[in-house]
C-alpha positions as a Markdown table, in Angstrom:
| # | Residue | x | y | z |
|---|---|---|---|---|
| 1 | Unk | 79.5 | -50.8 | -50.7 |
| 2 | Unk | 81.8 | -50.9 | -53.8 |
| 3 | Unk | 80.8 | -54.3 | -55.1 |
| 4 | Unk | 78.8 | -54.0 | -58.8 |
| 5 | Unk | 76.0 | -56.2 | -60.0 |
| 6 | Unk | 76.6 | -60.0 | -60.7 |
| 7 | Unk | 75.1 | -63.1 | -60.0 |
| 8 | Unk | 76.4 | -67.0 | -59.1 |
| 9 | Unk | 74.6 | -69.7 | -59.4 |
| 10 | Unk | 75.6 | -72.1 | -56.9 |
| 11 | Unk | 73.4 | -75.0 | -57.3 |
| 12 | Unk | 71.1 | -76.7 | -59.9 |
| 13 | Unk | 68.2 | -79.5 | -59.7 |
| 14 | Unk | 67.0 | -80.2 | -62.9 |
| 15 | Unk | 65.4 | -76.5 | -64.7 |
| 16 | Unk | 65.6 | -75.1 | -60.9 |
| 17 | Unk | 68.8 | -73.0 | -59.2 |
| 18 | Unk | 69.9 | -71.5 | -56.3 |
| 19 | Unk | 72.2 | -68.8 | -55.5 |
| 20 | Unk | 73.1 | -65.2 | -54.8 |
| 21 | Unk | 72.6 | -62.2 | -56.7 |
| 22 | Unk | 75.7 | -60.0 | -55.8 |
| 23 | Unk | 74.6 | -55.5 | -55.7 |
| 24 | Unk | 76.5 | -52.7 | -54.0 |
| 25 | Unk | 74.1 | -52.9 | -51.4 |
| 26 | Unk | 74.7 | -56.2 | -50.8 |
| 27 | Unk | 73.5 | -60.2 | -51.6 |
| 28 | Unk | 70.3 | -61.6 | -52.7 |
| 29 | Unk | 69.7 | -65.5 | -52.0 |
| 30 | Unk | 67.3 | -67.0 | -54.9 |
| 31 | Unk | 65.0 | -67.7 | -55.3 |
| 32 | Unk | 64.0 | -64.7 | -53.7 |
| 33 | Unk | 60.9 | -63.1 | -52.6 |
| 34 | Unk | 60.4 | -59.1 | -52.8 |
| 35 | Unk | 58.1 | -57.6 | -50.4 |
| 36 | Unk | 56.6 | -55.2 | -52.2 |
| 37 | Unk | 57.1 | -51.2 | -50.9 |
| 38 | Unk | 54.8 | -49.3 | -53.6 |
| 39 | Unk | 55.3 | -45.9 | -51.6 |
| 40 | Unk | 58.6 | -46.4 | -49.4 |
| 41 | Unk | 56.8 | -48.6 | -47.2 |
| 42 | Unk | 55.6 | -52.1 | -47.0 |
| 43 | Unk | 52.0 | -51.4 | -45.5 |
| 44 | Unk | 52.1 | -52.2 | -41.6 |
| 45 | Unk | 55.4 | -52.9 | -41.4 |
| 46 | Unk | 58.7 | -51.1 | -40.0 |
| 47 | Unk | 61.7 | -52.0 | -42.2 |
| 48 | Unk | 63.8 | -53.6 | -39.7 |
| 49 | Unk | 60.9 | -55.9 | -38.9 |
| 50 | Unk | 60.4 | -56.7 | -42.9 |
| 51 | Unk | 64.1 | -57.9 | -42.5 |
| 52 | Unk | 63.9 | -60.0 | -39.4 |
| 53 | Unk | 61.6 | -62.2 | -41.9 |
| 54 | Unk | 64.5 | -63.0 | -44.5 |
| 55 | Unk | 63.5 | -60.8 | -47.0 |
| 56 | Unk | 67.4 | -59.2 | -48.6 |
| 57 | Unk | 65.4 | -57.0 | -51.2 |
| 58 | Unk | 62.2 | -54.8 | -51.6 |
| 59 | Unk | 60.5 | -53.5 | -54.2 |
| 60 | Unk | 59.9 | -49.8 | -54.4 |
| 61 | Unk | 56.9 | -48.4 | -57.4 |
| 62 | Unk | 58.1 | -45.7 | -59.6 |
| 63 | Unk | 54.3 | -44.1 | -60.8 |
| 64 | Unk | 53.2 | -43.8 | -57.0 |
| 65 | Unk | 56.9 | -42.0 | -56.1 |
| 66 | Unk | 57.0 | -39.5 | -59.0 |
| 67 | Unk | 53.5 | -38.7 | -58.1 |
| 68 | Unk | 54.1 | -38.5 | -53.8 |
| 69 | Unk | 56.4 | -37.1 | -52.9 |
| 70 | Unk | 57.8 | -36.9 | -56.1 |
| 71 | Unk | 61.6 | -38.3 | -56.8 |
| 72 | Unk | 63.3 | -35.3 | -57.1 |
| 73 | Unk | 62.5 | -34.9 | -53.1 |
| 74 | Unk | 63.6 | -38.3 | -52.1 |
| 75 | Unk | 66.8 | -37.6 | -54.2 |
| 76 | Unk | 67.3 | -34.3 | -51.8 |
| 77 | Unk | 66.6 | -35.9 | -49.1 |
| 78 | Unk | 69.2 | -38.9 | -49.6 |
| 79 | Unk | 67.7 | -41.1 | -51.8 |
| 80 | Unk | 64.7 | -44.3 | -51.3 |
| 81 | Unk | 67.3 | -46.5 | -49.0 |
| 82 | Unk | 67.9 | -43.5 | -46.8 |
| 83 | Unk | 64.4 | -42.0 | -47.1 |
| 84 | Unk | 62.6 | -45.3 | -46.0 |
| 85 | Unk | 65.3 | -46.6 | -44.2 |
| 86 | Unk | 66.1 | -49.4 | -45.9 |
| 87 | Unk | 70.1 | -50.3 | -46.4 |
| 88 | Unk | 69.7 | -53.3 | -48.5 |
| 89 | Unk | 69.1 | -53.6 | -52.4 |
| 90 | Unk | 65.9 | -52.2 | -53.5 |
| 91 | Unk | 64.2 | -53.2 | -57.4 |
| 92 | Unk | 62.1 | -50.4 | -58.8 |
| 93 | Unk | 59.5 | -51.4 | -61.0 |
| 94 | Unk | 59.1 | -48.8 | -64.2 |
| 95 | Unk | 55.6 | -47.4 | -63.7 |
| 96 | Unk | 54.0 | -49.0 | -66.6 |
| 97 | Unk | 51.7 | -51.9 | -65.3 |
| 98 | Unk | 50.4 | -48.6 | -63.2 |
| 99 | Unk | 50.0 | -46.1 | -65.5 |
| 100 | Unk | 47.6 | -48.8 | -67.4 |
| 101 | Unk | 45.5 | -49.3 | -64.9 |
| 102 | Unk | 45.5 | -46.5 | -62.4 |
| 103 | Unk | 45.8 | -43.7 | -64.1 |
| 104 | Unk | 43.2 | -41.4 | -65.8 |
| 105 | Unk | 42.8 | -40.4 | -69.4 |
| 106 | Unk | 45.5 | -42.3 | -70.7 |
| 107 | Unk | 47.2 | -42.2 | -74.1 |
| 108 | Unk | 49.7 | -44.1 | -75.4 |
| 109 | Unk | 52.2 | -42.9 | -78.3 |
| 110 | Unk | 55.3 | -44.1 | -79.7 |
| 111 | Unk | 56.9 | -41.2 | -77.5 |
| 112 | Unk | 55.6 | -42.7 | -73.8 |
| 113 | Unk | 52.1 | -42.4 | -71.7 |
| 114 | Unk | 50.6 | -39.3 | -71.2 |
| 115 | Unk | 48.0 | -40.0 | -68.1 |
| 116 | Unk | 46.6 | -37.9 | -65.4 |
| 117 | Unk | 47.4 | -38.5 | -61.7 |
| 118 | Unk | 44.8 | -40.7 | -60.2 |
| 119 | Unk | 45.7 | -38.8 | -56.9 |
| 120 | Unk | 45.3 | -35.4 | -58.1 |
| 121 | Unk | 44.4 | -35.2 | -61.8 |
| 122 | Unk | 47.7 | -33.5 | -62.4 |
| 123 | Unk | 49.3 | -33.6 | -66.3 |
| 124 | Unk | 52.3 | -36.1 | -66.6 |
| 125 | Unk | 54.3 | -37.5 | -69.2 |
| 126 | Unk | 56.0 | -41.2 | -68.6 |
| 127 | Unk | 58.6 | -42.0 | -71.6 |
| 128 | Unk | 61.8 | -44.7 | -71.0 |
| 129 | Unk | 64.0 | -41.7 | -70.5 |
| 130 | Unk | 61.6 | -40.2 | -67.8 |
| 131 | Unk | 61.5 | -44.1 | -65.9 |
| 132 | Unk | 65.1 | -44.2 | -66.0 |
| 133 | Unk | 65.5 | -41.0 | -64.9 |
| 134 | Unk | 63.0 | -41.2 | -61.8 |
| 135 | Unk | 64.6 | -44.9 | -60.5 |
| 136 | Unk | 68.2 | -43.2 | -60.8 |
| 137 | Unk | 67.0 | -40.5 | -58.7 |
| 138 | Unk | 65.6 | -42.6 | -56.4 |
| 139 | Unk | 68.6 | -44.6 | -56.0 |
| 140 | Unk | 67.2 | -48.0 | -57.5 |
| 141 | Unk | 69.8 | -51.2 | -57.5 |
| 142 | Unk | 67.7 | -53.1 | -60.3 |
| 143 | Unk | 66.1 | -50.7 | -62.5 |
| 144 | Unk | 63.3 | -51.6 | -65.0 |
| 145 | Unk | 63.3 | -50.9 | -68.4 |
| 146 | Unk | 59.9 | -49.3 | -69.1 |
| 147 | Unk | 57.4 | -51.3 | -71.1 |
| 148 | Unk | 53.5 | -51.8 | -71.7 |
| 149 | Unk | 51.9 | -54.7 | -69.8 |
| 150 | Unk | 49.8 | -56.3 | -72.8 |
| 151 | Unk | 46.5 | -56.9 | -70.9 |
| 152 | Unk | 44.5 | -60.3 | -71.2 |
| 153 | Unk | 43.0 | -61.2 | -73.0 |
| 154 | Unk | 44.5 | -59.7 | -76.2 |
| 155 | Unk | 44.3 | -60.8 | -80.0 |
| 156 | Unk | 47.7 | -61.9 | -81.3 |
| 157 | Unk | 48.0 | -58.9 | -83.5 |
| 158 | Unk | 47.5 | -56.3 | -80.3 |
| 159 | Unk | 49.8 | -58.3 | -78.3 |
| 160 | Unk | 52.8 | -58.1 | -81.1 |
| 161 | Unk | 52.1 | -54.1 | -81.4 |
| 162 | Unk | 52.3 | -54.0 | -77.4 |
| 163 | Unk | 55.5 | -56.4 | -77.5 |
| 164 | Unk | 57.2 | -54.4 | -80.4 |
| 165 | Unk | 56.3 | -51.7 | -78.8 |
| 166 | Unk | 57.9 | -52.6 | -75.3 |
| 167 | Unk | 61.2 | -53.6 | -77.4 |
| 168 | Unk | 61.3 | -50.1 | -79.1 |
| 169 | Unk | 61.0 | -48.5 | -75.5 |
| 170 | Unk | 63.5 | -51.1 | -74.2 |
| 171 | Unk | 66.4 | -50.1 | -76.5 |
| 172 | Unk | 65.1 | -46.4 | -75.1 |
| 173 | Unk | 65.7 | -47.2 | -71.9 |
| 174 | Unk | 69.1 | -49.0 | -71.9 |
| 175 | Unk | 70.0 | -46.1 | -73.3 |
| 176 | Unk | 68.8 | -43.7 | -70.7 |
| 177 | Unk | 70.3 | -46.1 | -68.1 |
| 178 | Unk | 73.5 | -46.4 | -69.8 |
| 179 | Unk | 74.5 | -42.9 | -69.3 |
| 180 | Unk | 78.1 | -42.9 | -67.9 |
| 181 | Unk | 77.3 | -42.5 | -64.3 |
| 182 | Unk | 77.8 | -43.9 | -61.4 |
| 183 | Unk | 74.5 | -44.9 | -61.1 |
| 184 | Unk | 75.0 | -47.2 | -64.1 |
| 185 | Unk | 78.5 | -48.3 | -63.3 |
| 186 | Unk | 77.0 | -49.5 | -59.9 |
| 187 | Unk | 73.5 | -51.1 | -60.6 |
| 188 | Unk | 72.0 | -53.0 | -62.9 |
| 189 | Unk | 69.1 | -52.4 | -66.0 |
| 190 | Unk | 66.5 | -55.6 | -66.5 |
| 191 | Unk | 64.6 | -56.2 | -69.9 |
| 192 | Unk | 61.1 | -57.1 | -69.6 |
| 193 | Unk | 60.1 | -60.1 | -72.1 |
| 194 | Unk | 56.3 | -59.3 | -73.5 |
| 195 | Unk | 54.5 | -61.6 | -75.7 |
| 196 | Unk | 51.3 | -62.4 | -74.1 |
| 197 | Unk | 50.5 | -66.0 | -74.6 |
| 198 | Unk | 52.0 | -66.6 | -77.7 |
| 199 | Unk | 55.3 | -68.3 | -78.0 |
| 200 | Unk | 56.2 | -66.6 | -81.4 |
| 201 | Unk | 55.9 | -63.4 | -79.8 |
| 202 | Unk | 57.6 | -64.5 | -76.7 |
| 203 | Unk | 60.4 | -65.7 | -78.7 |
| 204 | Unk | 61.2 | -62.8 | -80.3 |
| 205 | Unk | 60.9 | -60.5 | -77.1 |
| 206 | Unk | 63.9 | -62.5 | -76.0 |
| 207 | Unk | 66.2 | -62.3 | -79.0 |
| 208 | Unk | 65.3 | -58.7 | -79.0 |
| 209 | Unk | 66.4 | -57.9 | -75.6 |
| 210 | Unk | 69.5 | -60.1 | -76.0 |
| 211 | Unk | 70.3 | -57.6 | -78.5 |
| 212 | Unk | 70.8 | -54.6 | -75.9 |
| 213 | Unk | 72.1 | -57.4 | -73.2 |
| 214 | Unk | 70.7 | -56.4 | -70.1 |
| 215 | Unk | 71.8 | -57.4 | -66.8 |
| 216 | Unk | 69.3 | -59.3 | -65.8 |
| 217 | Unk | 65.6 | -60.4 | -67.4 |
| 218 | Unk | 61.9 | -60.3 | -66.1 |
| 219 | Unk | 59.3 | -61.9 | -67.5 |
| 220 | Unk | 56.0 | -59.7 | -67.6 |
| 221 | Unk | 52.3 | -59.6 | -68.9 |
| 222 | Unk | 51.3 | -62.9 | -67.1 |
| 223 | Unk | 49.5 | -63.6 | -63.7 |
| 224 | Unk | 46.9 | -61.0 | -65.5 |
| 225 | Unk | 44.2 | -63.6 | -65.5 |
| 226 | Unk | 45.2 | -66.1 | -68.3 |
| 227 | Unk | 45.3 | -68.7 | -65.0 |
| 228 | Unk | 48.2 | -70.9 | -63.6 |
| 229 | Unk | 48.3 | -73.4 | -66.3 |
| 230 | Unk | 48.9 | -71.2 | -69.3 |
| 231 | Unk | 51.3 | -69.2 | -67.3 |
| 232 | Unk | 53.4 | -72.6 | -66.6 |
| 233 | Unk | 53.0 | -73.0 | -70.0 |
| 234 | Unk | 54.5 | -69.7 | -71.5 |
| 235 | Unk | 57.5 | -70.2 | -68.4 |
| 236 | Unk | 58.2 | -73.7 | -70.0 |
| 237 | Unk | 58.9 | -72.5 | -73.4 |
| 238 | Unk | 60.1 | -68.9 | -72.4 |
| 239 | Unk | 62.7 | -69.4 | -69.6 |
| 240 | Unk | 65.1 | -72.3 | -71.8 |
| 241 | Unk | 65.4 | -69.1 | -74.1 |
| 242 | Unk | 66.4 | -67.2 | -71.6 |
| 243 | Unk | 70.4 | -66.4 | -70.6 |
| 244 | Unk | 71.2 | -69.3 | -68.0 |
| 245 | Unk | 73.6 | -67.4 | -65.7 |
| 246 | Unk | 71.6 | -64.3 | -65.8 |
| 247 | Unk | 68.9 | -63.0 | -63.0 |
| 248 | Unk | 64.9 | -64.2 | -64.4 |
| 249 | Unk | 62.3 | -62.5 | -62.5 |
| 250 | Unk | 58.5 | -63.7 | -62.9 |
| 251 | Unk | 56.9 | -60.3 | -62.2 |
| 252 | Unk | 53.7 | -59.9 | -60.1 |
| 253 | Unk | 53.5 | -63.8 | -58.2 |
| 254 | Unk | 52.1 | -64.6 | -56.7 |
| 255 | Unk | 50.5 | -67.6 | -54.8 |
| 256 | Unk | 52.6 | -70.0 | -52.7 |
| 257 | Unk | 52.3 | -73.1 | -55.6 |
| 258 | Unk | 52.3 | -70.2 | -58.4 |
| 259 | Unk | 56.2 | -69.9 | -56.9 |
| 260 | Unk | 56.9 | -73.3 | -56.6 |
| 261 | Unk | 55.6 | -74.5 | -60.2 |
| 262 | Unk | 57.6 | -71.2 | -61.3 |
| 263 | Unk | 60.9 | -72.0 | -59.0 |
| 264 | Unk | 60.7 | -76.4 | -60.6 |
| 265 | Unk | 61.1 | -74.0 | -64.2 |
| 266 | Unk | 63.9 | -72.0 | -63.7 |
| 267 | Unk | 62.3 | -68.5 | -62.3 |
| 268 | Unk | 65.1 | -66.8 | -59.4 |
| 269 | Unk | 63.1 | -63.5 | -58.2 |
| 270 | Unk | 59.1 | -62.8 | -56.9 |
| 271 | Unk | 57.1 | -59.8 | -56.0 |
| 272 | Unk | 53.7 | -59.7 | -55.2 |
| 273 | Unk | 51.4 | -58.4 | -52.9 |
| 274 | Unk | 49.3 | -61.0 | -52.0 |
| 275 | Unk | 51.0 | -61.7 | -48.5 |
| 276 | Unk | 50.7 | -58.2 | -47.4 |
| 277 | Unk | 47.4 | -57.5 | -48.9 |
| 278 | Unk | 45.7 | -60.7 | -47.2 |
| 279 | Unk | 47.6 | -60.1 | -43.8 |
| 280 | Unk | 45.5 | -56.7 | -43.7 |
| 281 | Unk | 42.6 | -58.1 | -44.6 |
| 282 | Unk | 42.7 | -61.1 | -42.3 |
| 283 | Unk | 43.4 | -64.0 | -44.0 |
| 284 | Unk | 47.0 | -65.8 | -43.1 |
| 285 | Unk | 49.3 | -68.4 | -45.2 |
| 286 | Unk | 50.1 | -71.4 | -43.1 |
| 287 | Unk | 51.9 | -74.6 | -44.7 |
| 288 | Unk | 47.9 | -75.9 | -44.8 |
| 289 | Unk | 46.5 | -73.4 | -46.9 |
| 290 | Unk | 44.6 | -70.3 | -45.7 |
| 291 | Unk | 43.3 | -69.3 | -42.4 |
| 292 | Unk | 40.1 | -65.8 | -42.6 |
| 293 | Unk | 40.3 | -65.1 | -39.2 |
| 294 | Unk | 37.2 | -63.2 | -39.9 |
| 295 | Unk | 35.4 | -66.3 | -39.6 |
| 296 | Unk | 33.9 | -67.3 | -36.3 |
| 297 | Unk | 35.6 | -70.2 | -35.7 |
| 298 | Unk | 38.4 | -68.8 | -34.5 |
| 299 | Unk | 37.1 | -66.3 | -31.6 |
| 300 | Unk | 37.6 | -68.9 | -29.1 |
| 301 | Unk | 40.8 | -71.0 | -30.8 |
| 302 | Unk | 43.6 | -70.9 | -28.2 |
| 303 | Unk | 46.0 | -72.1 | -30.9 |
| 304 | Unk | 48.7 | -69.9 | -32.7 |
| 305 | Unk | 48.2 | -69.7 | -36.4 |
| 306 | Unk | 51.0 | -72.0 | -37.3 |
| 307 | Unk | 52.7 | -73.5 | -34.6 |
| 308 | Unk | 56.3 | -74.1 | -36.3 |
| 309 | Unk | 55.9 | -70.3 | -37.1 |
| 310 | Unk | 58.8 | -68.4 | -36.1 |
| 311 | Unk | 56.9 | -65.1 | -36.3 |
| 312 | Unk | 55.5 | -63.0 | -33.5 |
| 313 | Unk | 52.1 | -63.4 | -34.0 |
| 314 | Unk | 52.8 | -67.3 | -33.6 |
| 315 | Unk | 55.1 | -67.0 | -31.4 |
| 316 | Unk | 53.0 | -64.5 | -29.1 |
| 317 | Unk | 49.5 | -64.8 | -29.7 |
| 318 | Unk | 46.7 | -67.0 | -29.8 |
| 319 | Unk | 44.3 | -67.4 | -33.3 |
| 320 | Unk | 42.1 | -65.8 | -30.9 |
| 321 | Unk | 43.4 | -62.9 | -29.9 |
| 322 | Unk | 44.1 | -62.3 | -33.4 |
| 323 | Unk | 40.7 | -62.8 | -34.6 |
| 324 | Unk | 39.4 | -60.1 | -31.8 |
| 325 | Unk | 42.5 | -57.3 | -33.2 |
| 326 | Unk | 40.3 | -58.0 | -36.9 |
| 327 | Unk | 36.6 | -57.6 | -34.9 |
| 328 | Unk | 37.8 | -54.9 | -33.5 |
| 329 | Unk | 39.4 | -52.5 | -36.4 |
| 330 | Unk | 43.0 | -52.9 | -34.2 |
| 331 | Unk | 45.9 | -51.9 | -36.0 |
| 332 | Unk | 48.1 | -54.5 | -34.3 |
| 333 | Unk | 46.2 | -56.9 | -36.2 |
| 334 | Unk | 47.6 | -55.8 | -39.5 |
| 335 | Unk | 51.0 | -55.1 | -38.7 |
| 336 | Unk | 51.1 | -58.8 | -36.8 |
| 337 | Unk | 49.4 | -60.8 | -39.8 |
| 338 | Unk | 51.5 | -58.8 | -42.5 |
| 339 | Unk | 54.6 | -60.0 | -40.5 |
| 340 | Unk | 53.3 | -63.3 | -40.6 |
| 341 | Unk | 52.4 | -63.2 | -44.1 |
| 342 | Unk | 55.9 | -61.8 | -44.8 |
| 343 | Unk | 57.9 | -64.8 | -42.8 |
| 344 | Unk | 55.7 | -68.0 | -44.7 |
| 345 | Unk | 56.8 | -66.3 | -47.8 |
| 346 | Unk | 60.3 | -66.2 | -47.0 |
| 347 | Unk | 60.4 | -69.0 | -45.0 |
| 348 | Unk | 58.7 | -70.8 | -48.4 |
| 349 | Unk | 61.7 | -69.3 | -50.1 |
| 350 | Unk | 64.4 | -70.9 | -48.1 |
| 351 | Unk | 63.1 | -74.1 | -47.5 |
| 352 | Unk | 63.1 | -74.3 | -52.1 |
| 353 | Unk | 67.1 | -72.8 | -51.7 |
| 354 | Unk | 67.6 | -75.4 | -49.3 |
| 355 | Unk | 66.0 | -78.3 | -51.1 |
| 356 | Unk | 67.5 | -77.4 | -54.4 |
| 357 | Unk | 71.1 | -77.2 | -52.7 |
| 358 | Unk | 70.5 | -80.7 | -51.6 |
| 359 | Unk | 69.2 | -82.1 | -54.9 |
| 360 | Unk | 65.5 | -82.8 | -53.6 |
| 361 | Unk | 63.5 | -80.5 | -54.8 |
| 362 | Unk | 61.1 | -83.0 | -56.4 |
| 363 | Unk | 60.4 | -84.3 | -52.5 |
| 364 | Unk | 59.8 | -80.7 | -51.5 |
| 365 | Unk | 57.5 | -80.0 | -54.0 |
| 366 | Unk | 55.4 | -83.3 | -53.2 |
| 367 | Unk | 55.2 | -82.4 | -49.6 |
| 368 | Unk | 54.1 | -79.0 | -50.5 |
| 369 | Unk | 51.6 | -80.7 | -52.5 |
| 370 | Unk | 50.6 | -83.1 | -50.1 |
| 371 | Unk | 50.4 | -81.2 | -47.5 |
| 372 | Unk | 47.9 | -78.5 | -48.7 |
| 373 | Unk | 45.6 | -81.5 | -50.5 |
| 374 | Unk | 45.6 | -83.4 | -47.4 |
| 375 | Unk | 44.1 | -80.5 | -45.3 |
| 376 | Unk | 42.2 | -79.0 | -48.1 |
| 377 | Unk | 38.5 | -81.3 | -46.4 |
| 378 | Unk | 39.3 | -80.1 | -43.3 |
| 379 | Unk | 39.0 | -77.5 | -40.8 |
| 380 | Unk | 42.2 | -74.9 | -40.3 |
């Protein structure tokens, strides 16, 4: 596990690419998908199942980790990969999108965010050095600066104080990050571009992170209800800005045709909780659309969910049998949607590498398309 941070882009159609981000903990096909871990676990899964679905990276949650079981205790105890059980790269997030909306009597200063523990009440101050410090303890591969997520909607003058704001804190963390260490040697530091939905502001986000040259760049504040269009929108004029054989990571998306429309415009990385959040509450992904096995339909539907499905619970199990686990409050119901959830996403994922390796990603998309309109007036 010697090999440092780097990525190759091995293929291109049109703003689209394909290829491998390279870590000490080894390579990332993108576009990628993250499963998302928030407290050293992707809910209802075991990690050697999450990889058995494709995914090559998680995503672990800085706020929830300082605050249970705190990081200095997964640093004694080996670190996150160790701790969880997880060998492969792992992307912390910084903590800031859940300071702002978790946590209790917050205050923002130029320092950091002084909040209380939504857990516990408990006193805690979050500045760039204390983010940087918790994801080196933990052992993070990609670490995230630390920034404000700008919430929507926002006048353009709030949305430049959070953005400046953000930059100020991302010079801060770079810092931090860059301390000499092994850690640093070994991983790598993204920049977060802010800006809300306003392309000045966007624009200078990104000359002001190119100015600390990162090794990689996210793009954050959007899929916060400003809707699909005008997040396409602020990608189109955003990502061309952005370094071309550098890592760009749309934070926080999202739906299947949010990653496609964001895949056609140049974005390589994804987290979001959607799949794993809908598998435990009963609704599945399937090329189609959606399947609520809630509904009654399904309580005597012999079918699987998805019958190319490689997963378990379509290899195993009937839509029916499913639908009875939900009825009945089963945990095996979870854990087998969740999986299934998991493996449409990263099946999704490979089937854009593919198509963009063979120069058709246009046809992809349209079957995509056509597929889900197509079944959208009738019964799944």
């Amino acid at each position: 596990m010697t090999q440092k941070f780097s990525m190759d882009v091995t293929a291109t159609d049109g703003a689209a690419r394909t290829g491998i981000i390279r870590t000490c903990r080894g390579d990332i096909r993108t576009p990628a998908f993250m499963p998302v871990g928030t407290a050293a676990t992707v809910k209802a899964m075991k990690p050697e199942t999450v990889r058995t679905t494709g995914a090559d990276i998680l995503l672990g949650n800085t706020y929830h980790l300082m605050l249970r079981p705190t990081a200095e205790r997964i640093h004694r105890l080996g670190g996150l990969h160790k701790f969880m059980n997880w060998e492969r790269p792992i992307l912390t997030d910084s903590g800031g999108f859940q300071v702002m909306s978790l946590a209790k009597l917050r205050k923002i200063s130029e320092q950091g965010v002084a909040f209380q523990s939504h857990i516990d009440g408990s006193k805690h101050l979050l500045t760039p050095e204390r983010s940087i410090e918790i994801q080196r303890l933990l052992g993070s591969n990609i670490v995230m600066a630390f920034d404000e997520c700008t919430p929507f909607p926002a006048t353009e003058q709030a949305t430049e104080q959070s953005m400046l704001l953000s930059m100020r804190w991302a010079e801060r963390s770079y810092a931090a990050f860059h301390d000499g260490s092994d850690h640093a040697r070994d991983n790598a530091l993204f920049g977060i571009v802010q800006g809300g939905v306003f392309e000045n502001l966007r624009r200078h986000s990104v000359a002001a992170l190119g100015e600390i040259d990162c090794q990689g760049y996210a793009v954050g504040g959007l899929a916060v209800g400003e809707g699909q269009q005008v997040m396409f929108e602020v990608l189109d004029y955003t990502l061309p800005l952005m370094p071309a054989l550098k890592p760009r990571y749309l934070m926080g998306v999202g739906k299947p045709d949010d990653i496609v429309g964001a895949v056609v415009r140049g974005i390589d990385m994804f987290d979001c909780v959607l799949p794993s959040r809908s598998g435990r509450t009963g609704q599945a992904f399937i090329p189609t659309g959606t399947v609520n096995l809630k509904n009654a339909c399904h309580r005597d539907d012999p079918r699987p969910l998805d019958e190319a499905c490689r997963c378990s619970a379509c290899q195993h199990y009937s839509r029916a049998y499913l639908a009875h686990l939900f009825r009945s409050n089963e945990i095996l119901g979870l854990m087998l949607l969740t999986e299934h959830n998991l493996t449409y996403y990263q099946d999704l994922m490979a089937g854009l590498r593919a198509a963009i390796s063979a120069g058709r990603l246009q046809d992809f998309v349209k079957n995509f398309h056509q597929i889900r309109t197509m079944a959208a007036s009738e019964p799944l």
